[in-house]
DRENDO-1510 file (C-alpha; in Angstrom, 1 decimal, always signed):
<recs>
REC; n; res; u; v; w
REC; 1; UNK; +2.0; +43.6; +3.9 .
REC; 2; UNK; +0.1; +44.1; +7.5 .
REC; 3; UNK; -2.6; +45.4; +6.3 .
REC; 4; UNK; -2.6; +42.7; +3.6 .
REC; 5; UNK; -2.4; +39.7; +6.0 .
REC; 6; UNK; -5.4; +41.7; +8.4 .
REC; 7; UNK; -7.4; +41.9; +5.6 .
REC; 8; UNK; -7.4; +38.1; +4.7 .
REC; 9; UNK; -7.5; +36.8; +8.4 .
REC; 10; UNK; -11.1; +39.4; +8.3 .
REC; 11; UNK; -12.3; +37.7; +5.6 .
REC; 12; UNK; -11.7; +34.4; +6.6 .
REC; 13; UNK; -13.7; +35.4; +10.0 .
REC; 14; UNK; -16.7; +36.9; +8.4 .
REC; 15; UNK; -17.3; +33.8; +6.1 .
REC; 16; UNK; -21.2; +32.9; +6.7 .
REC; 17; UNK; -21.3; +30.0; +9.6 .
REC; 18; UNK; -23.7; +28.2; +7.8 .
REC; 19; UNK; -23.2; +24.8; +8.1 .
REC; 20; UNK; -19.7; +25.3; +9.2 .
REC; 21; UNK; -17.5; +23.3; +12.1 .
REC; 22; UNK; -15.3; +25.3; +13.7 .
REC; 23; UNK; -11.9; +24.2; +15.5 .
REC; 24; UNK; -9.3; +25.6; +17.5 .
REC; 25; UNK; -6.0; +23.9; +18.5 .
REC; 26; UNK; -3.6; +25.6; +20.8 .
REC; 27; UNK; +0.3; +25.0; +22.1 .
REC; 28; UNK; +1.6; +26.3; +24.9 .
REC; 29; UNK; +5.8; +26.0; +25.1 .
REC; 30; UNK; +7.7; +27.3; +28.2 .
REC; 31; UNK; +11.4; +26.4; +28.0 .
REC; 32; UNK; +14.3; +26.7; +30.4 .
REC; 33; UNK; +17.1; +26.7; +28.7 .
REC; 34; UNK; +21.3; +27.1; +28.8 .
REC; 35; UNK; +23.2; +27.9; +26.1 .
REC; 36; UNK; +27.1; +27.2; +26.2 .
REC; 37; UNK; +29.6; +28.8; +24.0 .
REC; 38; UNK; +33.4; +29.2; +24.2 .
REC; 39; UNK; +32.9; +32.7; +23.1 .
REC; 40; UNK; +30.1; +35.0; +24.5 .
REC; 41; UNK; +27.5; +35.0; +21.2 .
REC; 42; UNK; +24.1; +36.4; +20.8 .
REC; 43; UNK; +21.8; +34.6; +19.4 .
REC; 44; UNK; +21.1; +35.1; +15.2 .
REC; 45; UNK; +17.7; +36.7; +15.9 .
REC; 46; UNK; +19.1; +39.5; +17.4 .
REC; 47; UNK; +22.0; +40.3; +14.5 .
REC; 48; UNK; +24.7; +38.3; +15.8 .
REC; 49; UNK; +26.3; +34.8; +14.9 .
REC; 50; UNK; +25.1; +32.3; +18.3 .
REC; 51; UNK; +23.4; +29.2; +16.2 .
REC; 52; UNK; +20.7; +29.0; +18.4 .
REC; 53; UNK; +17.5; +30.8; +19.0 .
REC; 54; UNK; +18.7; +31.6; +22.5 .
REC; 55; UNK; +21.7; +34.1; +24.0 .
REC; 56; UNK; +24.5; +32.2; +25.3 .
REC; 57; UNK; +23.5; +31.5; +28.9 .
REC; 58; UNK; +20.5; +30.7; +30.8 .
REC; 59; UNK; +16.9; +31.6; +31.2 .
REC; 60; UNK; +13.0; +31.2; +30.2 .
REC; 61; UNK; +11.5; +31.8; +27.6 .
REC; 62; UNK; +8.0; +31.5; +26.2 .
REC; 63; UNK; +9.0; +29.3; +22.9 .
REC; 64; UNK; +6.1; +29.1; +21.5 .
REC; 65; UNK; +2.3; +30.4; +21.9 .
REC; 66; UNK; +0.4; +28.8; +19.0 .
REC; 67; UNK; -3.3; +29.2; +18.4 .
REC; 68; UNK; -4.8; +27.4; +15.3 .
REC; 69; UNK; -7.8; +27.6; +14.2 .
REC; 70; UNK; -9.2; +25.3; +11.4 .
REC; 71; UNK; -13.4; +26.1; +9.7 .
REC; 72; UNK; -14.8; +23.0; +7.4 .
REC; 73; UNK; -18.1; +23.9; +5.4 .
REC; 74; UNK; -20.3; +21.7; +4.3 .
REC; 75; UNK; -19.3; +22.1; +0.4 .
REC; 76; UNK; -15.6; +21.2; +0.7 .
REC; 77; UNK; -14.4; +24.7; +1.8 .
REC; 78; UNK; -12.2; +25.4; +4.7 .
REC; 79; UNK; -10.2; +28.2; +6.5 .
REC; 80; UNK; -7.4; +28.3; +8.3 .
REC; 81; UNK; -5.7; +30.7; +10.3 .
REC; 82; UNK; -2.3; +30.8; +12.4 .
REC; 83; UNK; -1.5; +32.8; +15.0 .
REC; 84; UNK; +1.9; +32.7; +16.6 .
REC; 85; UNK; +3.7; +34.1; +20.0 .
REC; 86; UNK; +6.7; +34.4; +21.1 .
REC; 87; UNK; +8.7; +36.2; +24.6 .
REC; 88; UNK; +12.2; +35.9; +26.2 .
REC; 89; UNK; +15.4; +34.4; +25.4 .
REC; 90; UNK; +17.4; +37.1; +23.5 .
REC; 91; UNK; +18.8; +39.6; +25.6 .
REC; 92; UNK; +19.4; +42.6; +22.9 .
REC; 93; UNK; +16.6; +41.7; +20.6 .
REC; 94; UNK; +12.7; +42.5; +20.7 .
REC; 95; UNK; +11.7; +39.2; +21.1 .
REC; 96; UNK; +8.0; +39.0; +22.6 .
REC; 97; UNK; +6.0; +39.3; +19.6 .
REC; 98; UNK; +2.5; +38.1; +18.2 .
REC; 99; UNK; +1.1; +37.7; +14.8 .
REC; 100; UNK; -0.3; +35.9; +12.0 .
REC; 101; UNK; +2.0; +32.9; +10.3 .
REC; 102; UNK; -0.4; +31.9; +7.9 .
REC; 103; UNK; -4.1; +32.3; +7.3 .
REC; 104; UNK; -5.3; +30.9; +4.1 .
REC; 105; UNK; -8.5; +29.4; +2.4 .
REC; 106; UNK; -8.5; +26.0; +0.6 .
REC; 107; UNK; -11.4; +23.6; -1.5 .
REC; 108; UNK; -11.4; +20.1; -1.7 .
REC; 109; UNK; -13.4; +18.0; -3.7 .
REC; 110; UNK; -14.8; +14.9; -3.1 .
REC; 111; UNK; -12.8; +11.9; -4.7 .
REC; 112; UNK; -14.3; +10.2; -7.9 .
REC; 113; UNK; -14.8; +6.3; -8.4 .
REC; 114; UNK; -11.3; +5.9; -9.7 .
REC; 115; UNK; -9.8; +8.0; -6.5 .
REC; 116; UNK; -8.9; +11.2; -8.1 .
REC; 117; UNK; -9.2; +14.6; -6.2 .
REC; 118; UNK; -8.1; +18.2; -6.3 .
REC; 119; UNK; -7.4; +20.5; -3.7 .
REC; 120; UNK; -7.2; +24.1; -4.0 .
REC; 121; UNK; -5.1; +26.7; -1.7 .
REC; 122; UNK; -5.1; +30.6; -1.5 .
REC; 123; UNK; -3.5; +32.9; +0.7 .
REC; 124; UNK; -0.4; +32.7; +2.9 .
REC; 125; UNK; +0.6; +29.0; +4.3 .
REC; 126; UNK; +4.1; +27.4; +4.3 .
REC; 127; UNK; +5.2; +25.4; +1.2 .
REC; 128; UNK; +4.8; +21.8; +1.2 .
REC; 129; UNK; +8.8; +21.1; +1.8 .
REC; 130; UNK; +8.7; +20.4; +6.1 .
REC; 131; UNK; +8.2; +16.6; +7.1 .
REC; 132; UNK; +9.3; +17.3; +10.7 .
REC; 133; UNK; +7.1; +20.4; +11.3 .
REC; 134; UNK; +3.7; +18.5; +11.4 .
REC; 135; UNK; +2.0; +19.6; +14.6 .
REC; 136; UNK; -0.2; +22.6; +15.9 .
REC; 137; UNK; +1.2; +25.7; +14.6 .
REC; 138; UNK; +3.5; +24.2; +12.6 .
REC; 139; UNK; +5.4; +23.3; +15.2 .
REC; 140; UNK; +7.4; +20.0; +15.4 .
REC; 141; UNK; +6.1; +17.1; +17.6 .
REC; 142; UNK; +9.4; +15.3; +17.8 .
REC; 143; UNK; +11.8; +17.4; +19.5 .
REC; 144; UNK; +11.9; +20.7; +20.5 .
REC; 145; UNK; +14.7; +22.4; +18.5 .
REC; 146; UNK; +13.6; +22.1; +14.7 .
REC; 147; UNK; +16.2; +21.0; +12.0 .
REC; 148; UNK; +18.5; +24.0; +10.8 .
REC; 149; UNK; +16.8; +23.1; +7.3 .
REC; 150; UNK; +13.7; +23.1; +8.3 .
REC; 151; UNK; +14.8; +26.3; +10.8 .
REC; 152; UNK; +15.4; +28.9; +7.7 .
REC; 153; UNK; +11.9; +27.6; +5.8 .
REC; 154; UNK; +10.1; +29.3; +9.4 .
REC; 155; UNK; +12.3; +32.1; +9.4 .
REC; 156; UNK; +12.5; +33.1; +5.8 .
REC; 157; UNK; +9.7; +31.2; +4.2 .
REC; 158; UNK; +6.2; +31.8; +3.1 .
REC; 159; UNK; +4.1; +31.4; -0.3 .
REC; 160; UNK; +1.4; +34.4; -0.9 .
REC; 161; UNK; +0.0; +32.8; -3.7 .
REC; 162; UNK; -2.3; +29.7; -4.8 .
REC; 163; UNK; -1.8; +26.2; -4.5 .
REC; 164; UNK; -3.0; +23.3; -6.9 .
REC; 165; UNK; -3.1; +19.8; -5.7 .
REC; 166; UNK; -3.9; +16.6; -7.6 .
REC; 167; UNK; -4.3; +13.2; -5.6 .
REC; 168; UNK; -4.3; +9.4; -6.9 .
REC; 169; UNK; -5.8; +7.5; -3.5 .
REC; 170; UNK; -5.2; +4.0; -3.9 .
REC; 171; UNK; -7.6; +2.9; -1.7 .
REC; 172; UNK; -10.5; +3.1; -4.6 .
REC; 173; UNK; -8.4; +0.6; -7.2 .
REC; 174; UNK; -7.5; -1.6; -4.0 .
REC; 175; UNK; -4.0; -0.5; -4.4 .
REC; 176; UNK; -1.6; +0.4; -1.1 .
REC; 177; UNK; -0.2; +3.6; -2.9 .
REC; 178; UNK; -0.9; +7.2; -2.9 .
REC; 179; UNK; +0.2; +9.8; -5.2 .
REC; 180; UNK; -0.1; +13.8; -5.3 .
REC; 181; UNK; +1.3; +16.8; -7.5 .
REC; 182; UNK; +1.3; +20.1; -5.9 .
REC; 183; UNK; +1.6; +23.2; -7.9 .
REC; 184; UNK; +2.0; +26.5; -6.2 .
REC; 185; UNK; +2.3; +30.1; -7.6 .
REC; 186; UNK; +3.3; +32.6; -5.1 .
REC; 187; UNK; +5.0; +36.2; -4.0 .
REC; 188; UNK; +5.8; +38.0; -1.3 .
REC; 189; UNK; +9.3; +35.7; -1.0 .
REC; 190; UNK; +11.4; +38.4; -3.3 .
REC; 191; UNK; +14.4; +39.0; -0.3 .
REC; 192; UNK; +14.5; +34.8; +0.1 .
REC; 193; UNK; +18.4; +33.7; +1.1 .
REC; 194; UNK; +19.3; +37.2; +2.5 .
REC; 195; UNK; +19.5; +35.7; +5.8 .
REC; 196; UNK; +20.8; +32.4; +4.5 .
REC; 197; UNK; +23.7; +33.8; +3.0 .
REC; 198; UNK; +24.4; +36.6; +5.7 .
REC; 199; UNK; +24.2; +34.9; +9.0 .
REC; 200; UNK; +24.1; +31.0; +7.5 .
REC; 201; UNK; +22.1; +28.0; +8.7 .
REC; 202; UNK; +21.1; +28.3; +12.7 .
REC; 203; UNK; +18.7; +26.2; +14.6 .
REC; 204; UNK; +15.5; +27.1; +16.5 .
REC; 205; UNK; +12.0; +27.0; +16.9 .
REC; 206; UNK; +11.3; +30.5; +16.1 .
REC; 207; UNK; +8.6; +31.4; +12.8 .
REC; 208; UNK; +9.4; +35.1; +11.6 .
REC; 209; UNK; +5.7; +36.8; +12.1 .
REC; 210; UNK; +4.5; +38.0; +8.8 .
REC; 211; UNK; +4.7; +41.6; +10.0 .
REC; 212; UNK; +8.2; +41.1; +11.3 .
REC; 213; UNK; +11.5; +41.9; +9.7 .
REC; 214; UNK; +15.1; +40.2; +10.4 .
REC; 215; UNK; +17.8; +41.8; +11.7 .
REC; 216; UNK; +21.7; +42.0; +9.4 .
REC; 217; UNK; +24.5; +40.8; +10.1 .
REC; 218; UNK; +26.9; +44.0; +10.6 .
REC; 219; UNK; +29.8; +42.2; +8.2 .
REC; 220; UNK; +31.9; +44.8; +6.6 .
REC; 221; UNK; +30.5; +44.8; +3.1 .
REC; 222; UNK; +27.6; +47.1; +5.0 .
REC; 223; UNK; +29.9; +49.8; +5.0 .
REC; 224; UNK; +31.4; +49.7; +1.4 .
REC; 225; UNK; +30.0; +47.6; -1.8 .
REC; 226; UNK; +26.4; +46.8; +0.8 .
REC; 227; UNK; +25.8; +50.2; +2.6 .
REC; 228; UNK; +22.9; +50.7; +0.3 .
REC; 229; UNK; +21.4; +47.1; +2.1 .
REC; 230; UNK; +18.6; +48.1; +4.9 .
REC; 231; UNK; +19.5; +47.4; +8.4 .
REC; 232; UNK; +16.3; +44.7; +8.6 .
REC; 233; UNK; +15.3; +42.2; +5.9 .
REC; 234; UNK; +11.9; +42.0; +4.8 .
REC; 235; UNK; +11.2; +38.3; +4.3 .
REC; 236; UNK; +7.8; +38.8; +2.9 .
REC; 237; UNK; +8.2; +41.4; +0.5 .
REC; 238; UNK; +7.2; +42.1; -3.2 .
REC; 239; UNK; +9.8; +43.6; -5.5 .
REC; 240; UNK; +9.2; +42.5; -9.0 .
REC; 241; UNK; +5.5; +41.7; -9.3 .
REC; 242; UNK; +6.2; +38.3; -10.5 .
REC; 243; UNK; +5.0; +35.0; -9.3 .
REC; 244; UNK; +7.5; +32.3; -8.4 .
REC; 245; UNK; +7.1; +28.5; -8.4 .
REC; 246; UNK; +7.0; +25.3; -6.4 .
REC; 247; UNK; +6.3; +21.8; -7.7 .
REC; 248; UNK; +6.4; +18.8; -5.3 .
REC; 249; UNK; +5.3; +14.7; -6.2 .
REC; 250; UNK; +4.3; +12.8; -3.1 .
REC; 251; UNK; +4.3; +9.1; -2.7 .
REC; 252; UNK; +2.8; +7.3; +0.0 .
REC; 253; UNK; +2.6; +3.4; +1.1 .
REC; 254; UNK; +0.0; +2.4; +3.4 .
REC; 255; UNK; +1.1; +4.6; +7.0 .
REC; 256; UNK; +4.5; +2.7; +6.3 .
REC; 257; UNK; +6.8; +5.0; +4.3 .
REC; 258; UNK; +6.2; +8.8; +2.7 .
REC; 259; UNK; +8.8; +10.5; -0.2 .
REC; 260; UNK; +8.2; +13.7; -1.9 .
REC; 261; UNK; +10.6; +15.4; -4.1 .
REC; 262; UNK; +10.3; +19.0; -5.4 .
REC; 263; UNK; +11.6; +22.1; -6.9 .
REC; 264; UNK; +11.5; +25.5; -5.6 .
REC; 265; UNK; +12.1; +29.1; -7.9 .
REC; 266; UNK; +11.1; +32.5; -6.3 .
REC; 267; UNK; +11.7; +33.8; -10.2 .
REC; 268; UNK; +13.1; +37.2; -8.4 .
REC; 269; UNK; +14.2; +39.8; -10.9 .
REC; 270; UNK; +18.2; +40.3; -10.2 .
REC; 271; UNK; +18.1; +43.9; -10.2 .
REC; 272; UNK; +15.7; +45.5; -7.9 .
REC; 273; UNK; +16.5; +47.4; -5.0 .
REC; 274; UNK; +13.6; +49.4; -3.1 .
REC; 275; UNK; +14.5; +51.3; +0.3 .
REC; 276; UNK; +17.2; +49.3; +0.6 .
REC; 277; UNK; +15.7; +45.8; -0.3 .
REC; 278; UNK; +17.3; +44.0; -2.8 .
REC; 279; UNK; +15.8; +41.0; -4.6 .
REC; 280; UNK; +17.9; +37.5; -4.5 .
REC; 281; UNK; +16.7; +35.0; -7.3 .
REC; 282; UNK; +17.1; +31.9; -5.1 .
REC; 283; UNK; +16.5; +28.4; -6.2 .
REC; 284; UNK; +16.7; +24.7; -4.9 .
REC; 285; UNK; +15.8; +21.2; -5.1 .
REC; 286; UNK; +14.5; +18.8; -1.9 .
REC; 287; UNK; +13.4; +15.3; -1.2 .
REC; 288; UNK; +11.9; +14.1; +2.1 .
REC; 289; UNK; +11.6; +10.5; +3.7 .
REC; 290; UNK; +9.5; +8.8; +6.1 .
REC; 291; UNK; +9.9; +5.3; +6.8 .
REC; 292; UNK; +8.7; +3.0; +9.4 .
REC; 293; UNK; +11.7; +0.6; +10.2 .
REC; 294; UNK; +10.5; -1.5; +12.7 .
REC; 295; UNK; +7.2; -1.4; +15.0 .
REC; 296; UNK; +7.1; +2.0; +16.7 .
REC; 297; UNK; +10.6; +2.9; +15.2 .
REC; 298; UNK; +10.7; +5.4; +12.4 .
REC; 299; UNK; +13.4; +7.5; +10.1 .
REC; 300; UNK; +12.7; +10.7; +8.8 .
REC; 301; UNK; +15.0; +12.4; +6.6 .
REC; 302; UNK; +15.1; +15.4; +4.6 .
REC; 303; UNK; +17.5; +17.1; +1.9 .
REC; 304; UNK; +18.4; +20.3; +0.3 .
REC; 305; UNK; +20.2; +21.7; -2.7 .
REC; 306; UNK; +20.2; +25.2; -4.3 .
REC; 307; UNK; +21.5; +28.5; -5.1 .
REC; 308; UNK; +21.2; +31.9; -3.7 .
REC; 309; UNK; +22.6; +35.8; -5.1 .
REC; 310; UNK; +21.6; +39.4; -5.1 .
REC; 311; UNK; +23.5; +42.2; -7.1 .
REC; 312; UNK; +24.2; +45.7; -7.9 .
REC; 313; UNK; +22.3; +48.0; -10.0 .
REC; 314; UNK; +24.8; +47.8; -12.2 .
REC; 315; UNK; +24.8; +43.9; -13.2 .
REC; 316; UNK; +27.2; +42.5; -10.8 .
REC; 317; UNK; +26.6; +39.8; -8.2 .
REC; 318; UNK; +27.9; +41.0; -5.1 .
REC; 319; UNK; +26.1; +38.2; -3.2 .
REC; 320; UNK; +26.3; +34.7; -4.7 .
REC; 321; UNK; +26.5; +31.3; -2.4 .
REC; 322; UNK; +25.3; +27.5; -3.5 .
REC; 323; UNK; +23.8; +25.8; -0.1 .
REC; 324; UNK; +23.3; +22.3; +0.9 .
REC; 325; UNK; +21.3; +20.8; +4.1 .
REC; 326; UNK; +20.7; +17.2; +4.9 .
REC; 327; UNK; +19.6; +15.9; +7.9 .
REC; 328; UNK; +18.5; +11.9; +9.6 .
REC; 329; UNK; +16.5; +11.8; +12.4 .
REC; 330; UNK; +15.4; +8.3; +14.1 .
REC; 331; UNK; +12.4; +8.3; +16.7 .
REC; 332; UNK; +11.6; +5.7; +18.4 .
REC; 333; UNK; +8.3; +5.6; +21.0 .
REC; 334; UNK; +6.3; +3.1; +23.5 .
REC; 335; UNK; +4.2; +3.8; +25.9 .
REC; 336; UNK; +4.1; +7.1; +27.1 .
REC; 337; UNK; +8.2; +8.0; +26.3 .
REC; 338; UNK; +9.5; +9.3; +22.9 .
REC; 339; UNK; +12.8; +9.4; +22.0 .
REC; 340; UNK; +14.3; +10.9; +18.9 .
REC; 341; UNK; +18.1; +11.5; +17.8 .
REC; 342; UNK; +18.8; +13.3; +14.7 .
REC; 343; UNK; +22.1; +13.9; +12.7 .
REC; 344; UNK; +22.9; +17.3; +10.6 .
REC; 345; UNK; +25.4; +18.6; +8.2 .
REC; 346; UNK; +25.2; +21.7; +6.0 .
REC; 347; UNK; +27.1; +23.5; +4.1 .
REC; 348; UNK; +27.0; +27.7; +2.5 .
REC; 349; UNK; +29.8; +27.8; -0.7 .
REC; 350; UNK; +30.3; +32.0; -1.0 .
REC; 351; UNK; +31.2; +32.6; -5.0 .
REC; 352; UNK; +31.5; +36.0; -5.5 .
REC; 353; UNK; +34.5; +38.0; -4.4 .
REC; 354; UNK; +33.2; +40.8; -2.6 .
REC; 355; UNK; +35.5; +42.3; -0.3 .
REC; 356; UNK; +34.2; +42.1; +3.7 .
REC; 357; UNK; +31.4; +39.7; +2.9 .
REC; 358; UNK; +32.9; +35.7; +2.9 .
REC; 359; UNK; +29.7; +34.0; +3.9 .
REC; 360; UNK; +31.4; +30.2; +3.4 .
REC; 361; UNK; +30.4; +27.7; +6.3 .
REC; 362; UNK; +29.8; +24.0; +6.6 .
REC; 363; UNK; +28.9; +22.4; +9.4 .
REC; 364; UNK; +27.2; +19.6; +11.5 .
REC; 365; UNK; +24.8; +18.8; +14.6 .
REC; 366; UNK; +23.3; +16.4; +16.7 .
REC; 367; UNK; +20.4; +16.5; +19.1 .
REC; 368; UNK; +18.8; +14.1; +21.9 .
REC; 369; UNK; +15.5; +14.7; +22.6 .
REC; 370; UNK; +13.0; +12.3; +25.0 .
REC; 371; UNK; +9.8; +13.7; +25.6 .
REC; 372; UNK; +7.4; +12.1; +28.4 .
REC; 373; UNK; +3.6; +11.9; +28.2 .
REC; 374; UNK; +1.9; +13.2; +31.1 .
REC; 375; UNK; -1.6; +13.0; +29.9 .
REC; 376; UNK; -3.5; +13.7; +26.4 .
REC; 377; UNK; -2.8; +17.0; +26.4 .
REC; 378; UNK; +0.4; +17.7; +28.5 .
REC; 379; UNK; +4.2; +16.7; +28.1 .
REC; 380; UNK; +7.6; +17.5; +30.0 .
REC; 381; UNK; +10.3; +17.0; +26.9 .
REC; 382; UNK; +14.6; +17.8; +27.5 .
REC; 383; UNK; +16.9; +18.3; +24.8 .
REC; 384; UNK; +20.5; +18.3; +24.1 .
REC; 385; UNK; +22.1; +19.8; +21.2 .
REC; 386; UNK; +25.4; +20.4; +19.6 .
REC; 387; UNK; +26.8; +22.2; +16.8 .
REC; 388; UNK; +30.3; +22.9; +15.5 .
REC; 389; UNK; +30.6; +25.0; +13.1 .
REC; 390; UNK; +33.2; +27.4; +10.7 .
REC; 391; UNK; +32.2; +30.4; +9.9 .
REC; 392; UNK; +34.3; +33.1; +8.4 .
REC; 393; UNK; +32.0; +36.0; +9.0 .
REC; 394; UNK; +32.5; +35.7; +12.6 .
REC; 395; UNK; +35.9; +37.7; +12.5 .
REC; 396; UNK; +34.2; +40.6; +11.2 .
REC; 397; UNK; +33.2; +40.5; +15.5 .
REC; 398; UNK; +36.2; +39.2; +15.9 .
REC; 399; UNK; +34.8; +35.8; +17.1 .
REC; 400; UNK; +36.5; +32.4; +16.6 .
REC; 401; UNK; +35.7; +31.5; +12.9 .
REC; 402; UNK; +35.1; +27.5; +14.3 .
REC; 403; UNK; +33.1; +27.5; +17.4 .
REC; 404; UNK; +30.8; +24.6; +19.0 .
REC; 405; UNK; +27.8; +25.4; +20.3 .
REC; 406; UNK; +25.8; +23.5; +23.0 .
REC; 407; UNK; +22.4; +23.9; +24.1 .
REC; 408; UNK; +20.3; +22.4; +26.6 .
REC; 409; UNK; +16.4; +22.5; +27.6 .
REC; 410; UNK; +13.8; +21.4; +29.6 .
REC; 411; UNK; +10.4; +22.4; +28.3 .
REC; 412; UNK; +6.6; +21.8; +29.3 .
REC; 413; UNK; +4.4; +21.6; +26.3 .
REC; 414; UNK; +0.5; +21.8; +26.6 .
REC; 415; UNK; -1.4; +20.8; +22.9 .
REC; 416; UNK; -5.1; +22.4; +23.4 .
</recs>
């Protein structure tokens, strides 16, 4: 898959620069940061249960080094590329790494007299699901901490694949509305919802690297009816050789309000297992809202519903959980503050019956976040957030199975 991903970001670099605008976008995050828990808990990127992308306690930590850049050719042809960085934060845990997020070419044509146009995709780039992740890097402009929905689309989430858009612009029949269809078929997402399932729905800022893989949970299925399951998850793996797919409708009215609505299969074969990764058929429905309430006052909203399950060899499924994720944030700006508060609850029902592995959980958060312009480029932004959760997996660590969690930051974010 390195090789893979090295091999497109080359070709994308060595297209002929003809004719071509080139532009790079950067984001620079630094974070201090304090985590408190009742009981000591290591953050889930380093195997553990801790919510957050931090340790419990306090530090700094490089959240985020993002470097974008974006080519337009003169015939409708672009490229993109993604780069990502990442250091500190979790004690136990390699955390300073670099690499590619997505890096993919795209075509889009000019729209006719009656305002149709099509867009094409190819390569690796997130689905079109995320209305909070909007900025440089696919990072969020709004607060610092993403949603724990929109939190397992960077960790676990990535289409390798082509992407098929269709868009109705109003503007050329003197209408106020906008509508698009996006079709997508992908792979690479076989092992999507091991992590869901294993360690449940967390919240942080952190994008799994293409090359990377995710540490397990050490629940004690891994020694019985799971030992065969690999110590790290692959997120971006192809088991099956079959393509998956993702179908979204967008509406749009004026820059006042934005819904989409769409339907996501990986189409994962149930029975493969290769050095220890399994594939894990996972499924789900989401819709998305944007609404401007009031002048400079806005509500964004997003919702999830699906299923997840991996099993044996032999037929049996000895993973099986339906999810649910909803979140409301309101944002509200003037001048140079920004202020956004959003509301969470989420849920993971476990279904099967294997013995050491309950994965049930529900859930809810809150986060604060005001963010201060300094200038065009630069902003100071602090965050509060809070989490109570019930786990049951935590007693295989012997951990309270409900815990809150509370996090706060202070970051200094430069957009190149």
């Amino acid at each position: 898959m390195k090789n893979k991903t090295l091999t497109i970001a080359l070709l994308l670099l060595n297209f002929n620069s003809y004719a071509v605008e080139h532009q790079f976008k950067g984001l620079i995050d630094l974070r201090l940061y304090s985590v408190d828990v009742i009981d000591k808990s290591e953050s889930y990127l380093a195997g553990n249960y801790g919510k957050y992308g931090f340790d419990q306690g306090s530090g700094i930590s490089l959240a985020q080094l993002g470097l974008q850049y974006h080519g337009n050719w003169d015939n409708g042809l672009s490229a993109t590329i993604v780069v990502n960085g990442y250091a500190g934060g979790i004690e136990n845990s390699d955390n300073e790494a670099i690499g590619l997020t997505e890096a993919y070419l795209s075509y889009k044509s000019l729209p006719n007299q009656n305002g149709w146009r099509y867009k094409v995709k190819g390569g690796v780039f997130y689905p079109q699901i995320s209305m909070e992740n909007i900025a440089t890097a696919w990072s969020t402009p709004y607060t610092l901490t993403s949603s724990s929905l929109n939190t397992w689309i960077g960790e676990e989430m990535r289409s390798t694949g082509l992407e098929f858009t269709l868009d109705k612009l109003g503007k050329f029949s003197k209408s106020d509305h906008d509508f698009s269809l996006d079709v997508s078929f992908f792979q690479n997402n076989d092992t999507l919802g091991a992590m869901l399932a294993w360690h449940g729905w967390t919240m942080g800022s952190r994008q799994t690297l293409i090359h990377e893989k995710l540490i397990v949970q050490p629940f004690f299925a891994r020694q019985g009816d799971l030992k065969d399951q690999a110590a790290l998850s692959d997120p971006f793996i192809e088991l099956d050789s079959k393509f998956g797919g993702h179908i979204v409708g967008r509406w749009q009215y004026k820059n006042t309000a934005k819904f989409n609505i769409g339907y996501y299969d990986n189409n994962a074969n149930a029975d493969v297992v290769e050095n220890g990764q399994y594939t894990w058929p996972t499924k789900f429905t989401h819709l998305g809202l944007k609404v401007k309430l009031a002048k400079k006052i806005e509500l964004i909203s997003q919702y999830m519903q699906g299923n997840t399950y991996m099993q044996s060899p032999y037929g049996n499924k000895v993973v099986d959980t339906d999810f649910k994720n909803g979140f409301m944030m309101l944002r509200k700006y003037w001048g140079d503050h920004h202020i956004a508060i959003r509301f969470e609850k989420f849920s993971v029902d476990d279904l099967d019956q294997t013995v050491g592995d309950n994965n049930n959980e529900s859930g809810e958060a809150f986060t604060l976040s005001y963010r201060y312009r300094l200038n065009k480029h630069s902003f100071i932004q602090t965050e509060y957030n809070y989490l109570d959760s019930t786990r049951a997996s935590r007693y295989y660590l012997w951990q309270p199975i409900s815990l809150v969690e509370q996090q706060v930051q202070l970051a200094f974010r430069y957009y190149l």
